[in-house]
N, CA, C and O of each residue as an XYZ file, in Angstrom:
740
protein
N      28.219    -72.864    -47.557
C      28.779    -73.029    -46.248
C      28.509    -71.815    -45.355
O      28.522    -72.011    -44.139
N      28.226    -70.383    -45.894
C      28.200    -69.464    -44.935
C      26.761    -69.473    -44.487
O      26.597    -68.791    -43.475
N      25.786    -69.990    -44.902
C      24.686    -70.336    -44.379
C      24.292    -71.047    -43.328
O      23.422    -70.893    -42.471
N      25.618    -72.380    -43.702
C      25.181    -72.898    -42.640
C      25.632    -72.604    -41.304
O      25.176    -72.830    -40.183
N      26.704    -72.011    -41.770
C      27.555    -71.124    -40.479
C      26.656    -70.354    -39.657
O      26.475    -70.745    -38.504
N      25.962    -69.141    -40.141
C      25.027    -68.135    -40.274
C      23.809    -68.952    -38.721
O      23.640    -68.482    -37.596
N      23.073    -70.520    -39.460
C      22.393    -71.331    -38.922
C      23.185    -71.499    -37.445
O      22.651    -71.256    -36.363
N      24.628    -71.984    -37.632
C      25.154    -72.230    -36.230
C      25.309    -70.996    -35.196
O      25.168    -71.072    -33.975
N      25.589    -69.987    -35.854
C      25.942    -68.596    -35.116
C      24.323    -68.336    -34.381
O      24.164    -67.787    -33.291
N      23.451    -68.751    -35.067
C      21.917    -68.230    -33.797
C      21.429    -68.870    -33.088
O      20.787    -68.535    -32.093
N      21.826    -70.715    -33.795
C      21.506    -72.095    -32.628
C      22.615    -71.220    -31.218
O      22.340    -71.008    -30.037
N      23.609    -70.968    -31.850
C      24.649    -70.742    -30.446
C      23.976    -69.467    -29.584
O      24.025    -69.518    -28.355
N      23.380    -68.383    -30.217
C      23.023    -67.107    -29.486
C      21.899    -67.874    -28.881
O      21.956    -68.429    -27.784
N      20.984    -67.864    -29.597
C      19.635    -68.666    -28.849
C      20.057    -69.552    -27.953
O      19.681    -69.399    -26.790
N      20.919    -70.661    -28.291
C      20.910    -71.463    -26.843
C      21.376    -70.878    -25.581
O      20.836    -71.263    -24.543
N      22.571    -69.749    -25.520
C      23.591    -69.008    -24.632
C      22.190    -68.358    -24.005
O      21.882    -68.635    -22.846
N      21.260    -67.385    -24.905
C      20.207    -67.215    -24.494
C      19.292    -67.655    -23.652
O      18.739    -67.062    -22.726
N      19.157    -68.860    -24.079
C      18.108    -69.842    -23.278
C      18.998    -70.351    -21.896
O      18.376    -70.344    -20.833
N      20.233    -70.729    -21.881
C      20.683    -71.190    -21.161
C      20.370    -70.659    -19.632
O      19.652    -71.219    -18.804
N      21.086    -69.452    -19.481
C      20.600    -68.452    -18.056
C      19.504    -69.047    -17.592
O      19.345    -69.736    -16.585
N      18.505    -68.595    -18.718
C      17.055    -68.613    -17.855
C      16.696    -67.282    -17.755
O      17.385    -66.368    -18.209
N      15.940    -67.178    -17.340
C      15.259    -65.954    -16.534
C      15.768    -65.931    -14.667
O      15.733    -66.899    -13.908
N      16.189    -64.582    -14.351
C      17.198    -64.598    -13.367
C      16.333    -64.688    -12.173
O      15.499    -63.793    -12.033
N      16.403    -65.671    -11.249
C      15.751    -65.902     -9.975
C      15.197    -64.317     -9.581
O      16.001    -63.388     -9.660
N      13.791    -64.070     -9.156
C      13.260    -62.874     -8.733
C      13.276    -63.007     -6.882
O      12.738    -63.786     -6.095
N      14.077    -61.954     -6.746
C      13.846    -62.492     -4.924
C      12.668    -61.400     -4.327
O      12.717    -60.968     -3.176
N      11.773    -61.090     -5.151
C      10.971    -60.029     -4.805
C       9.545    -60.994     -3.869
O       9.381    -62.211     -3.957
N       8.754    -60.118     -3.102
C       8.319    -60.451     -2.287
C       6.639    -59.854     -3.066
O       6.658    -58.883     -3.823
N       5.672    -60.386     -2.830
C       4.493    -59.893     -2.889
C       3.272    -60.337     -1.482
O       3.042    -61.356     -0.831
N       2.769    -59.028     -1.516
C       1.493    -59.128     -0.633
C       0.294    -58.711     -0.917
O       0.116    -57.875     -1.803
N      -0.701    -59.234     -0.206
C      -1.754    -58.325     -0.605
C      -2.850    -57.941      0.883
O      -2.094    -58.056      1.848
N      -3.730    -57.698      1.200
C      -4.332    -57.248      2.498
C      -4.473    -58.042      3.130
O      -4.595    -57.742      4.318
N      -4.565    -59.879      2.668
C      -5.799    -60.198      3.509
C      -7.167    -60.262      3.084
O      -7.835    -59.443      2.453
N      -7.524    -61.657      3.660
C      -9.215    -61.526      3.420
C     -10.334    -60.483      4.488
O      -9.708    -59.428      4.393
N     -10.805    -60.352      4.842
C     -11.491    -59.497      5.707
C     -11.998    -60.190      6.709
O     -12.330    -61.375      6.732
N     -12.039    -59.419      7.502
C     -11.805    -60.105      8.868
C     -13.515    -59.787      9.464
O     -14.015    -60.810      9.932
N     -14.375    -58.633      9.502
C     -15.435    -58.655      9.257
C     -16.572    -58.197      8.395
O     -16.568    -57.490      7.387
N     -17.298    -58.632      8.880
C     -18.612    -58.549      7.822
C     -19.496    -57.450      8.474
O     -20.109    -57.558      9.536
N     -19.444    -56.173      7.495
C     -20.405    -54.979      8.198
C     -21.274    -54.781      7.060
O     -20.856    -54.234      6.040
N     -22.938    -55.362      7.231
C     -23.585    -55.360      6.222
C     -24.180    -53.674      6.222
O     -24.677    -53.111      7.197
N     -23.963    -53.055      4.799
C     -24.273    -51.958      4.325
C     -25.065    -52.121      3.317
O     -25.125    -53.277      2.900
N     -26.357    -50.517      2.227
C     -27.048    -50.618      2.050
C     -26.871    -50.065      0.760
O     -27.780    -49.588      0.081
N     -24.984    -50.182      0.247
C     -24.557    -50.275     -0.752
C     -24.808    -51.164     -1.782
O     -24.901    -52.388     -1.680
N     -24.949    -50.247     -3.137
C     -24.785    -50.966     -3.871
C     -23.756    -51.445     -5.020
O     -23.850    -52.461     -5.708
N     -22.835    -50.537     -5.049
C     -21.588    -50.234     -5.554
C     -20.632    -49.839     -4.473
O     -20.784    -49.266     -3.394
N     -19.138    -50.545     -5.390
C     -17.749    -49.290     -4.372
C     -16.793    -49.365     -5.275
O     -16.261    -50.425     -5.604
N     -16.580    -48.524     -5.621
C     -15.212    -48.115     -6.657
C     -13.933    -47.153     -5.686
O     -14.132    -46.333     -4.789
N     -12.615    -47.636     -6.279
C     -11.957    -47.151     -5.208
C     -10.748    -46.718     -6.485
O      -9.876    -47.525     -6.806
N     -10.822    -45.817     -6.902
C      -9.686    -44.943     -7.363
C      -8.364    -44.234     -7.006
O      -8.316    -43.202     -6.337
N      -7.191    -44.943     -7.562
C      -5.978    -44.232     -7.403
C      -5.303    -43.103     -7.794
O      -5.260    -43.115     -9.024
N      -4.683    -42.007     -7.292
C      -3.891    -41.293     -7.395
C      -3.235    -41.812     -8.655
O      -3.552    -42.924     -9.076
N      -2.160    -40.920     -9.404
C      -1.572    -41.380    -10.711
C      -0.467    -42.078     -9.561
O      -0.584    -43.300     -9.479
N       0.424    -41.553     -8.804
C       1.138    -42.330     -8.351
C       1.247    -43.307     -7.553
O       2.287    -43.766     -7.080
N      -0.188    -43.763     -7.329
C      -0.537    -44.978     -6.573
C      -0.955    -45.712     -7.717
O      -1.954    -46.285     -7.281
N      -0.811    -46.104     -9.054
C      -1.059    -46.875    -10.148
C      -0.286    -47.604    -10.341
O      -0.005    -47.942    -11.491
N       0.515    -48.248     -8.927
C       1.593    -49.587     -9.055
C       0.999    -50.161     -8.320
O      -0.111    -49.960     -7.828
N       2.202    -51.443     -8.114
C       1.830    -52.304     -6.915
C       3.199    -52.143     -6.056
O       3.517    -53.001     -5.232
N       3.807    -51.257     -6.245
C       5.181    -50.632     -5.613
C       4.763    -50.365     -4.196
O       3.571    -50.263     -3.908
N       5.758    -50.243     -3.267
C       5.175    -50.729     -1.782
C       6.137    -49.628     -1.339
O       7.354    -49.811     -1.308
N       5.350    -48.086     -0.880
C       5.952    -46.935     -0.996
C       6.099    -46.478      0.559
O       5.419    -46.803      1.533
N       7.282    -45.565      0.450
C       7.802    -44.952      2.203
C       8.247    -44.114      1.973
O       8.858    -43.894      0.927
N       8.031    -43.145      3.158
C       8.750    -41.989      3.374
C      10.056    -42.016      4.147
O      10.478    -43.096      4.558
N      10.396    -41.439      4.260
C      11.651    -41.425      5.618
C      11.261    -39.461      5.954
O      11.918    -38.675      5.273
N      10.508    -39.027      6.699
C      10.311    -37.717      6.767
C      11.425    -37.380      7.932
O      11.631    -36.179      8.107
N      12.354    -38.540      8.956
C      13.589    -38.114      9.875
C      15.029    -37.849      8.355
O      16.211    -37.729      8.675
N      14.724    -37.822      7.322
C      15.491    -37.360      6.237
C      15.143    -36.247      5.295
O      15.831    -35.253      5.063
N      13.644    -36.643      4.642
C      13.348    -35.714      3.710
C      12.010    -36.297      3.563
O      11.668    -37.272      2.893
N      11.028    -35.201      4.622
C       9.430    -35.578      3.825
C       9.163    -35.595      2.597
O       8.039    -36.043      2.368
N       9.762    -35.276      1.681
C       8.933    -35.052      0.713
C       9.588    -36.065     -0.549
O       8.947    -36.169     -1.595
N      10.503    -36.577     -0.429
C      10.857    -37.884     -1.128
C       9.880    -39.100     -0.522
O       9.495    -39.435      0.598
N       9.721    -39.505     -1.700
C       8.809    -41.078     -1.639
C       9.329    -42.000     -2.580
O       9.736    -41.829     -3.729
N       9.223    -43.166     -1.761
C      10.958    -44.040     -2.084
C       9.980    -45.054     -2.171
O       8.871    -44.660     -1.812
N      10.054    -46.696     -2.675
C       9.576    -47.681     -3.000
C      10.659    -48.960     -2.513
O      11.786    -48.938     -3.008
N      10.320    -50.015     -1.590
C      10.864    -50.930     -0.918
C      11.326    -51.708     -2.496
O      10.555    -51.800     -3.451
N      12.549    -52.140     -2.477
C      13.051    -52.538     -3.560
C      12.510    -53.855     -3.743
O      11.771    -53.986     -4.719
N      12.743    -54.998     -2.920
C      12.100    -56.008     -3.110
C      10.597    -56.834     -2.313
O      10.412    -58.026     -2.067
N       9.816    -55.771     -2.102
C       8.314    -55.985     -1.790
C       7.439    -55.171     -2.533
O       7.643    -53.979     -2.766
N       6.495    -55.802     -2.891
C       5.631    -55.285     -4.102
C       3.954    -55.758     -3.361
O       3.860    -56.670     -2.539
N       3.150    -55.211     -3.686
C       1.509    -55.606     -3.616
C       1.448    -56.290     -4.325
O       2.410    -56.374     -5.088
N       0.000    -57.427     -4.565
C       0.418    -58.045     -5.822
C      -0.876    -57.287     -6.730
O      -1.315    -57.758     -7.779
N      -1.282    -56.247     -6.197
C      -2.168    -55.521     -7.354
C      -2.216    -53.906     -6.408
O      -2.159    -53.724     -5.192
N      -2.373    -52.663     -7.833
C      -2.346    -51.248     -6.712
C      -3.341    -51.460     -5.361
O      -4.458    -51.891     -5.074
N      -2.419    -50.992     -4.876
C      -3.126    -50.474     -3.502
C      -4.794    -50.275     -3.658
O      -5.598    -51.161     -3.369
N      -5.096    -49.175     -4.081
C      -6.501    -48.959     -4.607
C      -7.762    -50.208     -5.221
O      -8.991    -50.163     -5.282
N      -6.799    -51.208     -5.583
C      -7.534    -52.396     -6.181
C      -7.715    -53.457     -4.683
O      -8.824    -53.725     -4.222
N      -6.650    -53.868     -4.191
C      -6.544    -54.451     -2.789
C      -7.403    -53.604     -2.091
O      -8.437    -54.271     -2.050
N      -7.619    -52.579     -1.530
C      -8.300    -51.639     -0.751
C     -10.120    -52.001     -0.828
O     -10.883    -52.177      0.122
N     -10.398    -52.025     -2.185
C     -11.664    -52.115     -3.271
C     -11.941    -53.640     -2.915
O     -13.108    -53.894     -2.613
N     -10.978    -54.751     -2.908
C     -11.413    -55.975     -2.584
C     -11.650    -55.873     -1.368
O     -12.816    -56.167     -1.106
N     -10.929    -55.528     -0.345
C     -10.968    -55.253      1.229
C     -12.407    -55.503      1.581
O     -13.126    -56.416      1.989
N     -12.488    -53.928      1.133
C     -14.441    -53.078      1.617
C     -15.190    -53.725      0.324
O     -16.308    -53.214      0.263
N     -15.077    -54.259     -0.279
C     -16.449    -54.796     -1.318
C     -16.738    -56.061     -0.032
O     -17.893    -56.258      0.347
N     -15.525    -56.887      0.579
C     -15.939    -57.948      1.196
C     -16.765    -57.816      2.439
O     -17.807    -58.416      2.703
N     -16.124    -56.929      3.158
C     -17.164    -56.269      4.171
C     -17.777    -55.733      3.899
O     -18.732    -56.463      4.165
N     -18.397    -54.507      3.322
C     -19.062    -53.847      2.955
C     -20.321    -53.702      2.353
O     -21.286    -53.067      2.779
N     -20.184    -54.543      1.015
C     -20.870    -55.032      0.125
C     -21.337    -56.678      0.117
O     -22.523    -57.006      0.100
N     -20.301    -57.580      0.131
C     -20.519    -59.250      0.003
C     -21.580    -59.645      0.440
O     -22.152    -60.345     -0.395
N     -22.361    -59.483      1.760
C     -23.231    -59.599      2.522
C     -24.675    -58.516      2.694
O     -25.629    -58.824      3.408
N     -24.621    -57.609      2.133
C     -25.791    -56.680      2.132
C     -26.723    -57.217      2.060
O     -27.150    -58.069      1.282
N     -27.347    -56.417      3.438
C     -29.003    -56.342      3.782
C     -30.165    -56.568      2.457
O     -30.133    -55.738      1.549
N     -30.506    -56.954      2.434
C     -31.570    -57.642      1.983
C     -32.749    -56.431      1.338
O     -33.739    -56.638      0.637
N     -32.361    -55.506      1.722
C     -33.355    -54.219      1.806
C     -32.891    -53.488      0.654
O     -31.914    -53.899      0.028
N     -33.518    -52.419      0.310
C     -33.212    -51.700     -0.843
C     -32.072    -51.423     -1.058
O     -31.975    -50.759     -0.025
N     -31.267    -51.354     -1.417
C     -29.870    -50.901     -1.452
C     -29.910    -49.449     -2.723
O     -30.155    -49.475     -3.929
N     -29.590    -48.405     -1.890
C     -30.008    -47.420     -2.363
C     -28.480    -46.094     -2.533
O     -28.632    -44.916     -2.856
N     -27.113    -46.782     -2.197
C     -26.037    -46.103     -2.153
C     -25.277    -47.082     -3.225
O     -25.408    -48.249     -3.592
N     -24.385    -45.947     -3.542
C     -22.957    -45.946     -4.377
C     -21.908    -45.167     -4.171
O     -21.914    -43.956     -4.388
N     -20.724    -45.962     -3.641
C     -19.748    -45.070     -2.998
C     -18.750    -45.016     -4.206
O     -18.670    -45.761     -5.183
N     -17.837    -43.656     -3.768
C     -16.427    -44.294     -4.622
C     -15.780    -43.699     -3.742
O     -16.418    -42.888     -3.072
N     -14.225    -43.897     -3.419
C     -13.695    -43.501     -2.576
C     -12.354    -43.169     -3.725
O     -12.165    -43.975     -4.636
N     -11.574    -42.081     -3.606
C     -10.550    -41.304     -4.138
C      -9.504    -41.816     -3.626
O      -9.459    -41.115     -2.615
N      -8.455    -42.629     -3.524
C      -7.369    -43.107     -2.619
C      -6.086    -41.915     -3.307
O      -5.615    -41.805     -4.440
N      -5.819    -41.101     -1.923
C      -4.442    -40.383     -1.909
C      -3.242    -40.442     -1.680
O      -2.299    -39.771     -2.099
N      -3.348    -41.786     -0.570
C      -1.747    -41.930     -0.143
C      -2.071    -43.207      0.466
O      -3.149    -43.361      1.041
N      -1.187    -44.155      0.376
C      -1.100    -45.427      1.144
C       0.001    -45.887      0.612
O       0.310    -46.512     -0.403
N       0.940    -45.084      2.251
C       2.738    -45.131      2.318
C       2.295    -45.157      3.859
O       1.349    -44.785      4.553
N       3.967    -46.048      4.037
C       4.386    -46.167      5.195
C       5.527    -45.139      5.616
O       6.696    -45.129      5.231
N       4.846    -44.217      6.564
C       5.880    -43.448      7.211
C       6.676    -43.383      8.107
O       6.289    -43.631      9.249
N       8.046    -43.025      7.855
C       8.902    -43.735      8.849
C       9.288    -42.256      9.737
O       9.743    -41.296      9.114
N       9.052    -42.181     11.272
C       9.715    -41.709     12.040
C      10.823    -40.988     12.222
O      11.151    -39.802     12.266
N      11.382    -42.220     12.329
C      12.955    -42.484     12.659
C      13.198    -43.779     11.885
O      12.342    -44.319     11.184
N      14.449    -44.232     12.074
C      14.577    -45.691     11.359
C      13.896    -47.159     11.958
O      13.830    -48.302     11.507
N      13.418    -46.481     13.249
C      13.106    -48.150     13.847
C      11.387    -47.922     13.854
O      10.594    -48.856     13.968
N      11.031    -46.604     13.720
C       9.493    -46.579     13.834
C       8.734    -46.327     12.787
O       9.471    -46.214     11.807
N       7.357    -46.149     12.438
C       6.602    -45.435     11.593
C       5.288    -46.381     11.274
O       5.000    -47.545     11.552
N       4.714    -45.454     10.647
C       3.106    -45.255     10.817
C       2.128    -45.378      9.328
O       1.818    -44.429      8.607
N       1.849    -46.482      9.174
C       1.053    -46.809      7.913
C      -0.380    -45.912      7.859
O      -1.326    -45.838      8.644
N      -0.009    -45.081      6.191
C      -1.476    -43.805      6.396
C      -2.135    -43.998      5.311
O      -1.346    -44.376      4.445
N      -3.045    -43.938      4.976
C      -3.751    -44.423      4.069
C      -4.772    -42.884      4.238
O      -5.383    -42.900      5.307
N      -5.082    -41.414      3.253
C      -5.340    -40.734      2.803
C      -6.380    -40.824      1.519
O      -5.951    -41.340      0.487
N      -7.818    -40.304      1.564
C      -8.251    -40.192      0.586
C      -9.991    -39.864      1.070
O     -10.406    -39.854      2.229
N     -10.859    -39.597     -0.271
C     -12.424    -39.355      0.043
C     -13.091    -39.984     -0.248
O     -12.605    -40.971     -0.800
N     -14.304    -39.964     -0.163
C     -15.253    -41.014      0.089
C     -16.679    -39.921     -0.778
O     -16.742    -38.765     -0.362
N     -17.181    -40.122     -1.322
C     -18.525    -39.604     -1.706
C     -19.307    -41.013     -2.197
O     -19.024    -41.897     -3.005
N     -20.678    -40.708     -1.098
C     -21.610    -41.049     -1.190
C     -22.678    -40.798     -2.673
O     -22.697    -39.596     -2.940
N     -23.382    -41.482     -3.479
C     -24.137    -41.193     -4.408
C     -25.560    -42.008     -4.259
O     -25.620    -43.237     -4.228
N     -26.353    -41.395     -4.199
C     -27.774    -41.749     -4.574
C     -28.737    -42.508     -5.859
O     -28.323    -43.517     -6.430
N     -29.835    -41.972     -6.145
C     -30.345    -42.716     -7.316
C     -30.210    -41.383     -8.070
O     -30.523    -40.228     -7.782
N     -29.563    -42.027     -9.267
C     -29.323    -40.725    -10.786
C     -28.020    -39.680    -10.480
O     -27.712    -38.555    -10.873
N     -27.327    -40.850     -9.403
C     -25.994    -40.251     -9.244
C     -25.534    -38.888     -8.374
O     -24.519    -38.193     -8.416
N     -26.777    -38.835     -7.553
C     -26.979    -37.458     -6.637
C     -25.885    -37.821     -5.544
O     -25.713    -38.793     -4.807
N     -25.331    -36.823     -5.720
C     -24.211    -36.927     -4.326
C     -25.006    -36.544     -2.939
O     -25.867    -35.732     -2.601
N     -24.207    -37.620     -2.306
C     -25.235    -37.875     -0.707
C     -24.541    -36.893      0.282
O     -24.949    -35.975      0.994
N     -23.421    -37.415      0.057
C     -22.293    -36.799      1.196
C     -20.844    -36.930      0.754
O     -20.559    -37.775     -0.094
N     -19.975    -36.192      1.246
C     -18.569    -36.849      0.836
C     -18.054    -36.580      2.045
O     -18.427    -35.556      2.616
N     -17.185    -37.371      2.606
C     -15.642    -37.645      3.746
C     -14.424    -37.328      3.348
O     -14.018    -37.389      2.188
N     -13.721    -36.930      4.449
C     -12.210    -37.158      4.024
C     -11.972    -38.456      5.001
O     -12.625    -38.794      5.988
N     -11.018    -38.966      4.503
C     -10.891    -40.241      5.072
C      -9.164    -40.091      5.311
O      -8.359    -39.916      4.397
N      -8.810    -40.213      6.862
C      -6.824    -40.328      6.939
C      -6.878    -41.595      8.404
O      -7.120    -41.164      9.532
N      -6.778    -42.194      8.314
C      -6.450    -43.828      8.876
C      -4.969    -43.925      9.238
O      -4.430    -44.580      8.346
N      -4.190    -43.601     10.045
C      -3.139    -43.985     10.502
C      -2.926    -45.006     11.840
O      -3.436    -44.957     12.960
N      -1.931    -45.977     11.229
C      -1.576    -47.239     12.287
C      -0.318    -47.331     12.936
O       0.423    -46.441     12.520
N       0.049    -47.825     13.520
C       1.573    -47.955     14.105
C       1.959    -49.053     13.267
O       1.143    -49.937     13.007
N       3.353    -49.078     12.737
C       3.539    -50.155     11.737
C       5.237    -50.446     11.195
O       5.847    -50.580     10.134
N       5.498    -50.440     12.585
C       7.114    -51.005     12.468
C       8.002    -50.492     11.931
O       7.819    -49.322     11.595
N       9.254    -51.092     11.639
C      10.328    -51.001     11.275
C      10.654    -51.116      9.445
O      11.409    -50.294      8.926
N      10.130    -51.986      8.792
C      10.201    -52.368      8.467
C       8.526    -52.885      7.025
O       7.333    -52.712      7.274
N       9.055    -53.425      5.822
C       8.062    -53.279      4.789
C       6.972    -54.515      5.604
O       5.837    -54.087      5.816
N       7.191    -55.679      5.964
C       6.431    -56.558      6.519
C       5.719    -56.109      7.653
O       4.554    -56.477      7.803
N       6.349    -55.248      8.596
C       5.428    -54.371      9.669
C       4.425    -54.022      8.962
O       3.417    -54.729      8.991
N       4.458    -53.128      8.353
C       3.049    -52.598      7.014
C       2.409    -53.355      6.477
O       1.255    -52.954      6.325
N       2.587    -54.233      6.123
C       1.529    -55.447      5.833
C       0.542    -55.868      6.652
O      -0.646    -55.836      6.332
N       1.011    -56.320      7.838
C       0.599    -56.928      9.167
C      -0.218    -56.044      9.680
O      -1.329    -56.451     10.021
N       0.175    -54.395      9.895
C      -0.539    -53.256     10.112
C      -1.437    -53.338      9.491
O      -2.582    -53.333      9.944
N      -0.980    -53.482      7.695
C      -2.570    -53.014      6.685
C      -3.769    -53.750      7.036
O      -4.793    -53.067      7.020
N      -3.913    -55.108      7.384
C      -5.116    -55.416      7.979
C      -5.659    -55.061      8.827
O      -6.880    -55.181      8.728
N      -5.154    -54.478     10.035
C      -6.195    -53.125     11.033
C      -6.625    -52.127     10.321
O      -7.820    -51.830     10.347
N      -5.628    -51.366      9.485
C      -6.033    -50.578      8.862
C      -7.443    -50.227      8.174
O      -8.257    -49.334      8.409
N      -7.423    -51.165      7.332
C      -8.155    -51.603      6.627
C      -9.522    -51.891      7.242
O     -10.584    -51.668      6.660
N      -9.424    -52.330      8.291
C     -10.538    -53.118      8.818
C     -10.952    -51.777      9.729
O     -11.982    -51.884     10.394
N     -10.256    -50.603      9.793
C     -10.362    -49.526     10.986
C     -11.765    -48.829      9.575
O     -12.970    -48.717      9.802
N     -11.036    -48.479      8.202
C     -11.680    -47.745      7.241
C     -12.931    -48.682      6.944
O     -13.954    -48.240      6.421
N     -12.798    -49.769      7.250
C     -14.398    -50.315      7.271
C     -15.163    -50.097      8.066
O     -16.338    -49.934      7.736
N     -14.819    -50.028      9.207
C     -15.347    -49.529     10.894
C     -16.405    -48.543      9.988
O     -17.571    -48.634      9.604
N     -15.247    -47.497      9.873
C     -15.501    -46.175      9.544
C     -16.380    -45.465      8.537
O     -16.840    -44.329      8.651
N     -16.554    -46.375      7.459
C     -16.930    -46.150      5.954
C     -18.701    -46.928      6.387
O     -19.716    -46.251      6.224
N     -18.758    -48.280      6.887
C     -19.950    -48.716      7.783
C     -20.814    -47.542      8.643
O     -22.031    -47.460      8.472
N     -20.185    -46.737      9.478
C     -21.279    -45.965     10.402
C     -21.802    -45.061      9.560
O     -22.913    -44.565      9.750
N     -20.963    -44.740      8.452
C     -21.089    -42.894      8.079
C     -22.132    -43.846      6.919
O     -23.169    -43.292      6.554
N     -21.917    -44.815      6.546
C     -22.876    -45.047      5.070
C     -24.103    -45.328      5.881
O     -25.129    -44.862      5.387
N     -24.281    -46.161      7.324
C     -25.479    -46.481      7.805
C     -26.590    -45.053      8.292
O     -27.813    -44.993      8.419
N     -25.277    -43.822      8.506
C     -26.278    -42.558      8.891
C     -26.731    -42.103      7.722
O     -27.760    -41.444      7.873
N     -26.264    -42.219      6.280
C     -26.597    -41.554      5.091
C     -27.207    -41.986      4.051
O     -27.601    -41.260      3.138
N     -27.351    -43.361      4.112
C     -28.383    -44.304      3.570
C     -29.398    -44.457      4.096
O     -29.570    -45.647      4.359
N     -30.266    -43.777      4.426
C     -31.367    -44.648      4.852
C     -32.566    -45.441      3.961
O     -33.406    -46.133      4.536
């Protein structure tokens, strides 16, 4: 009999278990956006590397009208992959998707340092996206390297930054396009 007891005591945990469920997630995910244009470059690679603390998909802010130097994470909005990976899909689509037809004779990687939304004050702030850019050649010869700092106006709020990140984004393609078209030739 204590066996079978034993049997009823884990049907009961397991079911109490099962019962709940898994607790409704009210979390939010985003990601950039498809790309908005097509800037054919003479790339042939783009790797876009994160910071150790950009190795989430955590959706990060400052409040510098409190304390610059705390960096805080929106509790329920998330990327749905790091920053650095979204960024990498961004510019492969412009950048790369469409390339010229011609030798393609570059390989970029770009270093990503910061991509937080900075807040002002409480009603304002400014999506920045921080990091470098080196150019590489054939046998891995470095061409050139950039610093790259992209700041947008970008609301109040974690969804302001979203909405922002597609200018953004599309500003560092602008940008990453002229400097690869003067250094590729």
């Amino acid at each position: 009999m204590t066996i079978y007891r034993a049997f009823l005591m884990m049907a009961m945990v397991c079911l109490t278990a099962c019962a709940g469920g898994p607790a409704k997630s009210d979390l939010i995910y985003y990601d950039l956006g498809a790309a908005t244009e097509v800037l054919p470059t003479p790339l042939r690679g783009l790797d876009v590397v994160p910071s150790s603390w950009l190795a989430s998909n955590a959706m990060y802010y400052r409040l510098v009208y409190v304390d610059g130097n705390r960096r805080e994470h929106f509790a329920n909005t998330r990327w749905t992959a790091q920053p650095a990976e979204l960024l990498g899909v961004r510019l492969h689509q412009s950048l790369i998707a469409n390339a010229e037809k011609t030798a393609l004779t570059c390989r970029m990687r770009i270093e990503l340092d910061d991509f937080v939304q900075v807040f002002d004050s409480a009603a304002s702030s400014q999506l920045l996206l921080e990091g470098r850019a080196t150019l590489y050649g054939a046998q891995q010869l470095v061409l050139a390297r950039k610093s790259l700092r992209v700041q947008v106006p970008a609301g109040a709020n974690a969804q302001s930054a979203v909405a922002a990140s597609s200018g953004m984004t599309t500003a560092v393609a602008r940008e990453l396009h002229e400097w690869v078209r003067q250094v590729c030739k």
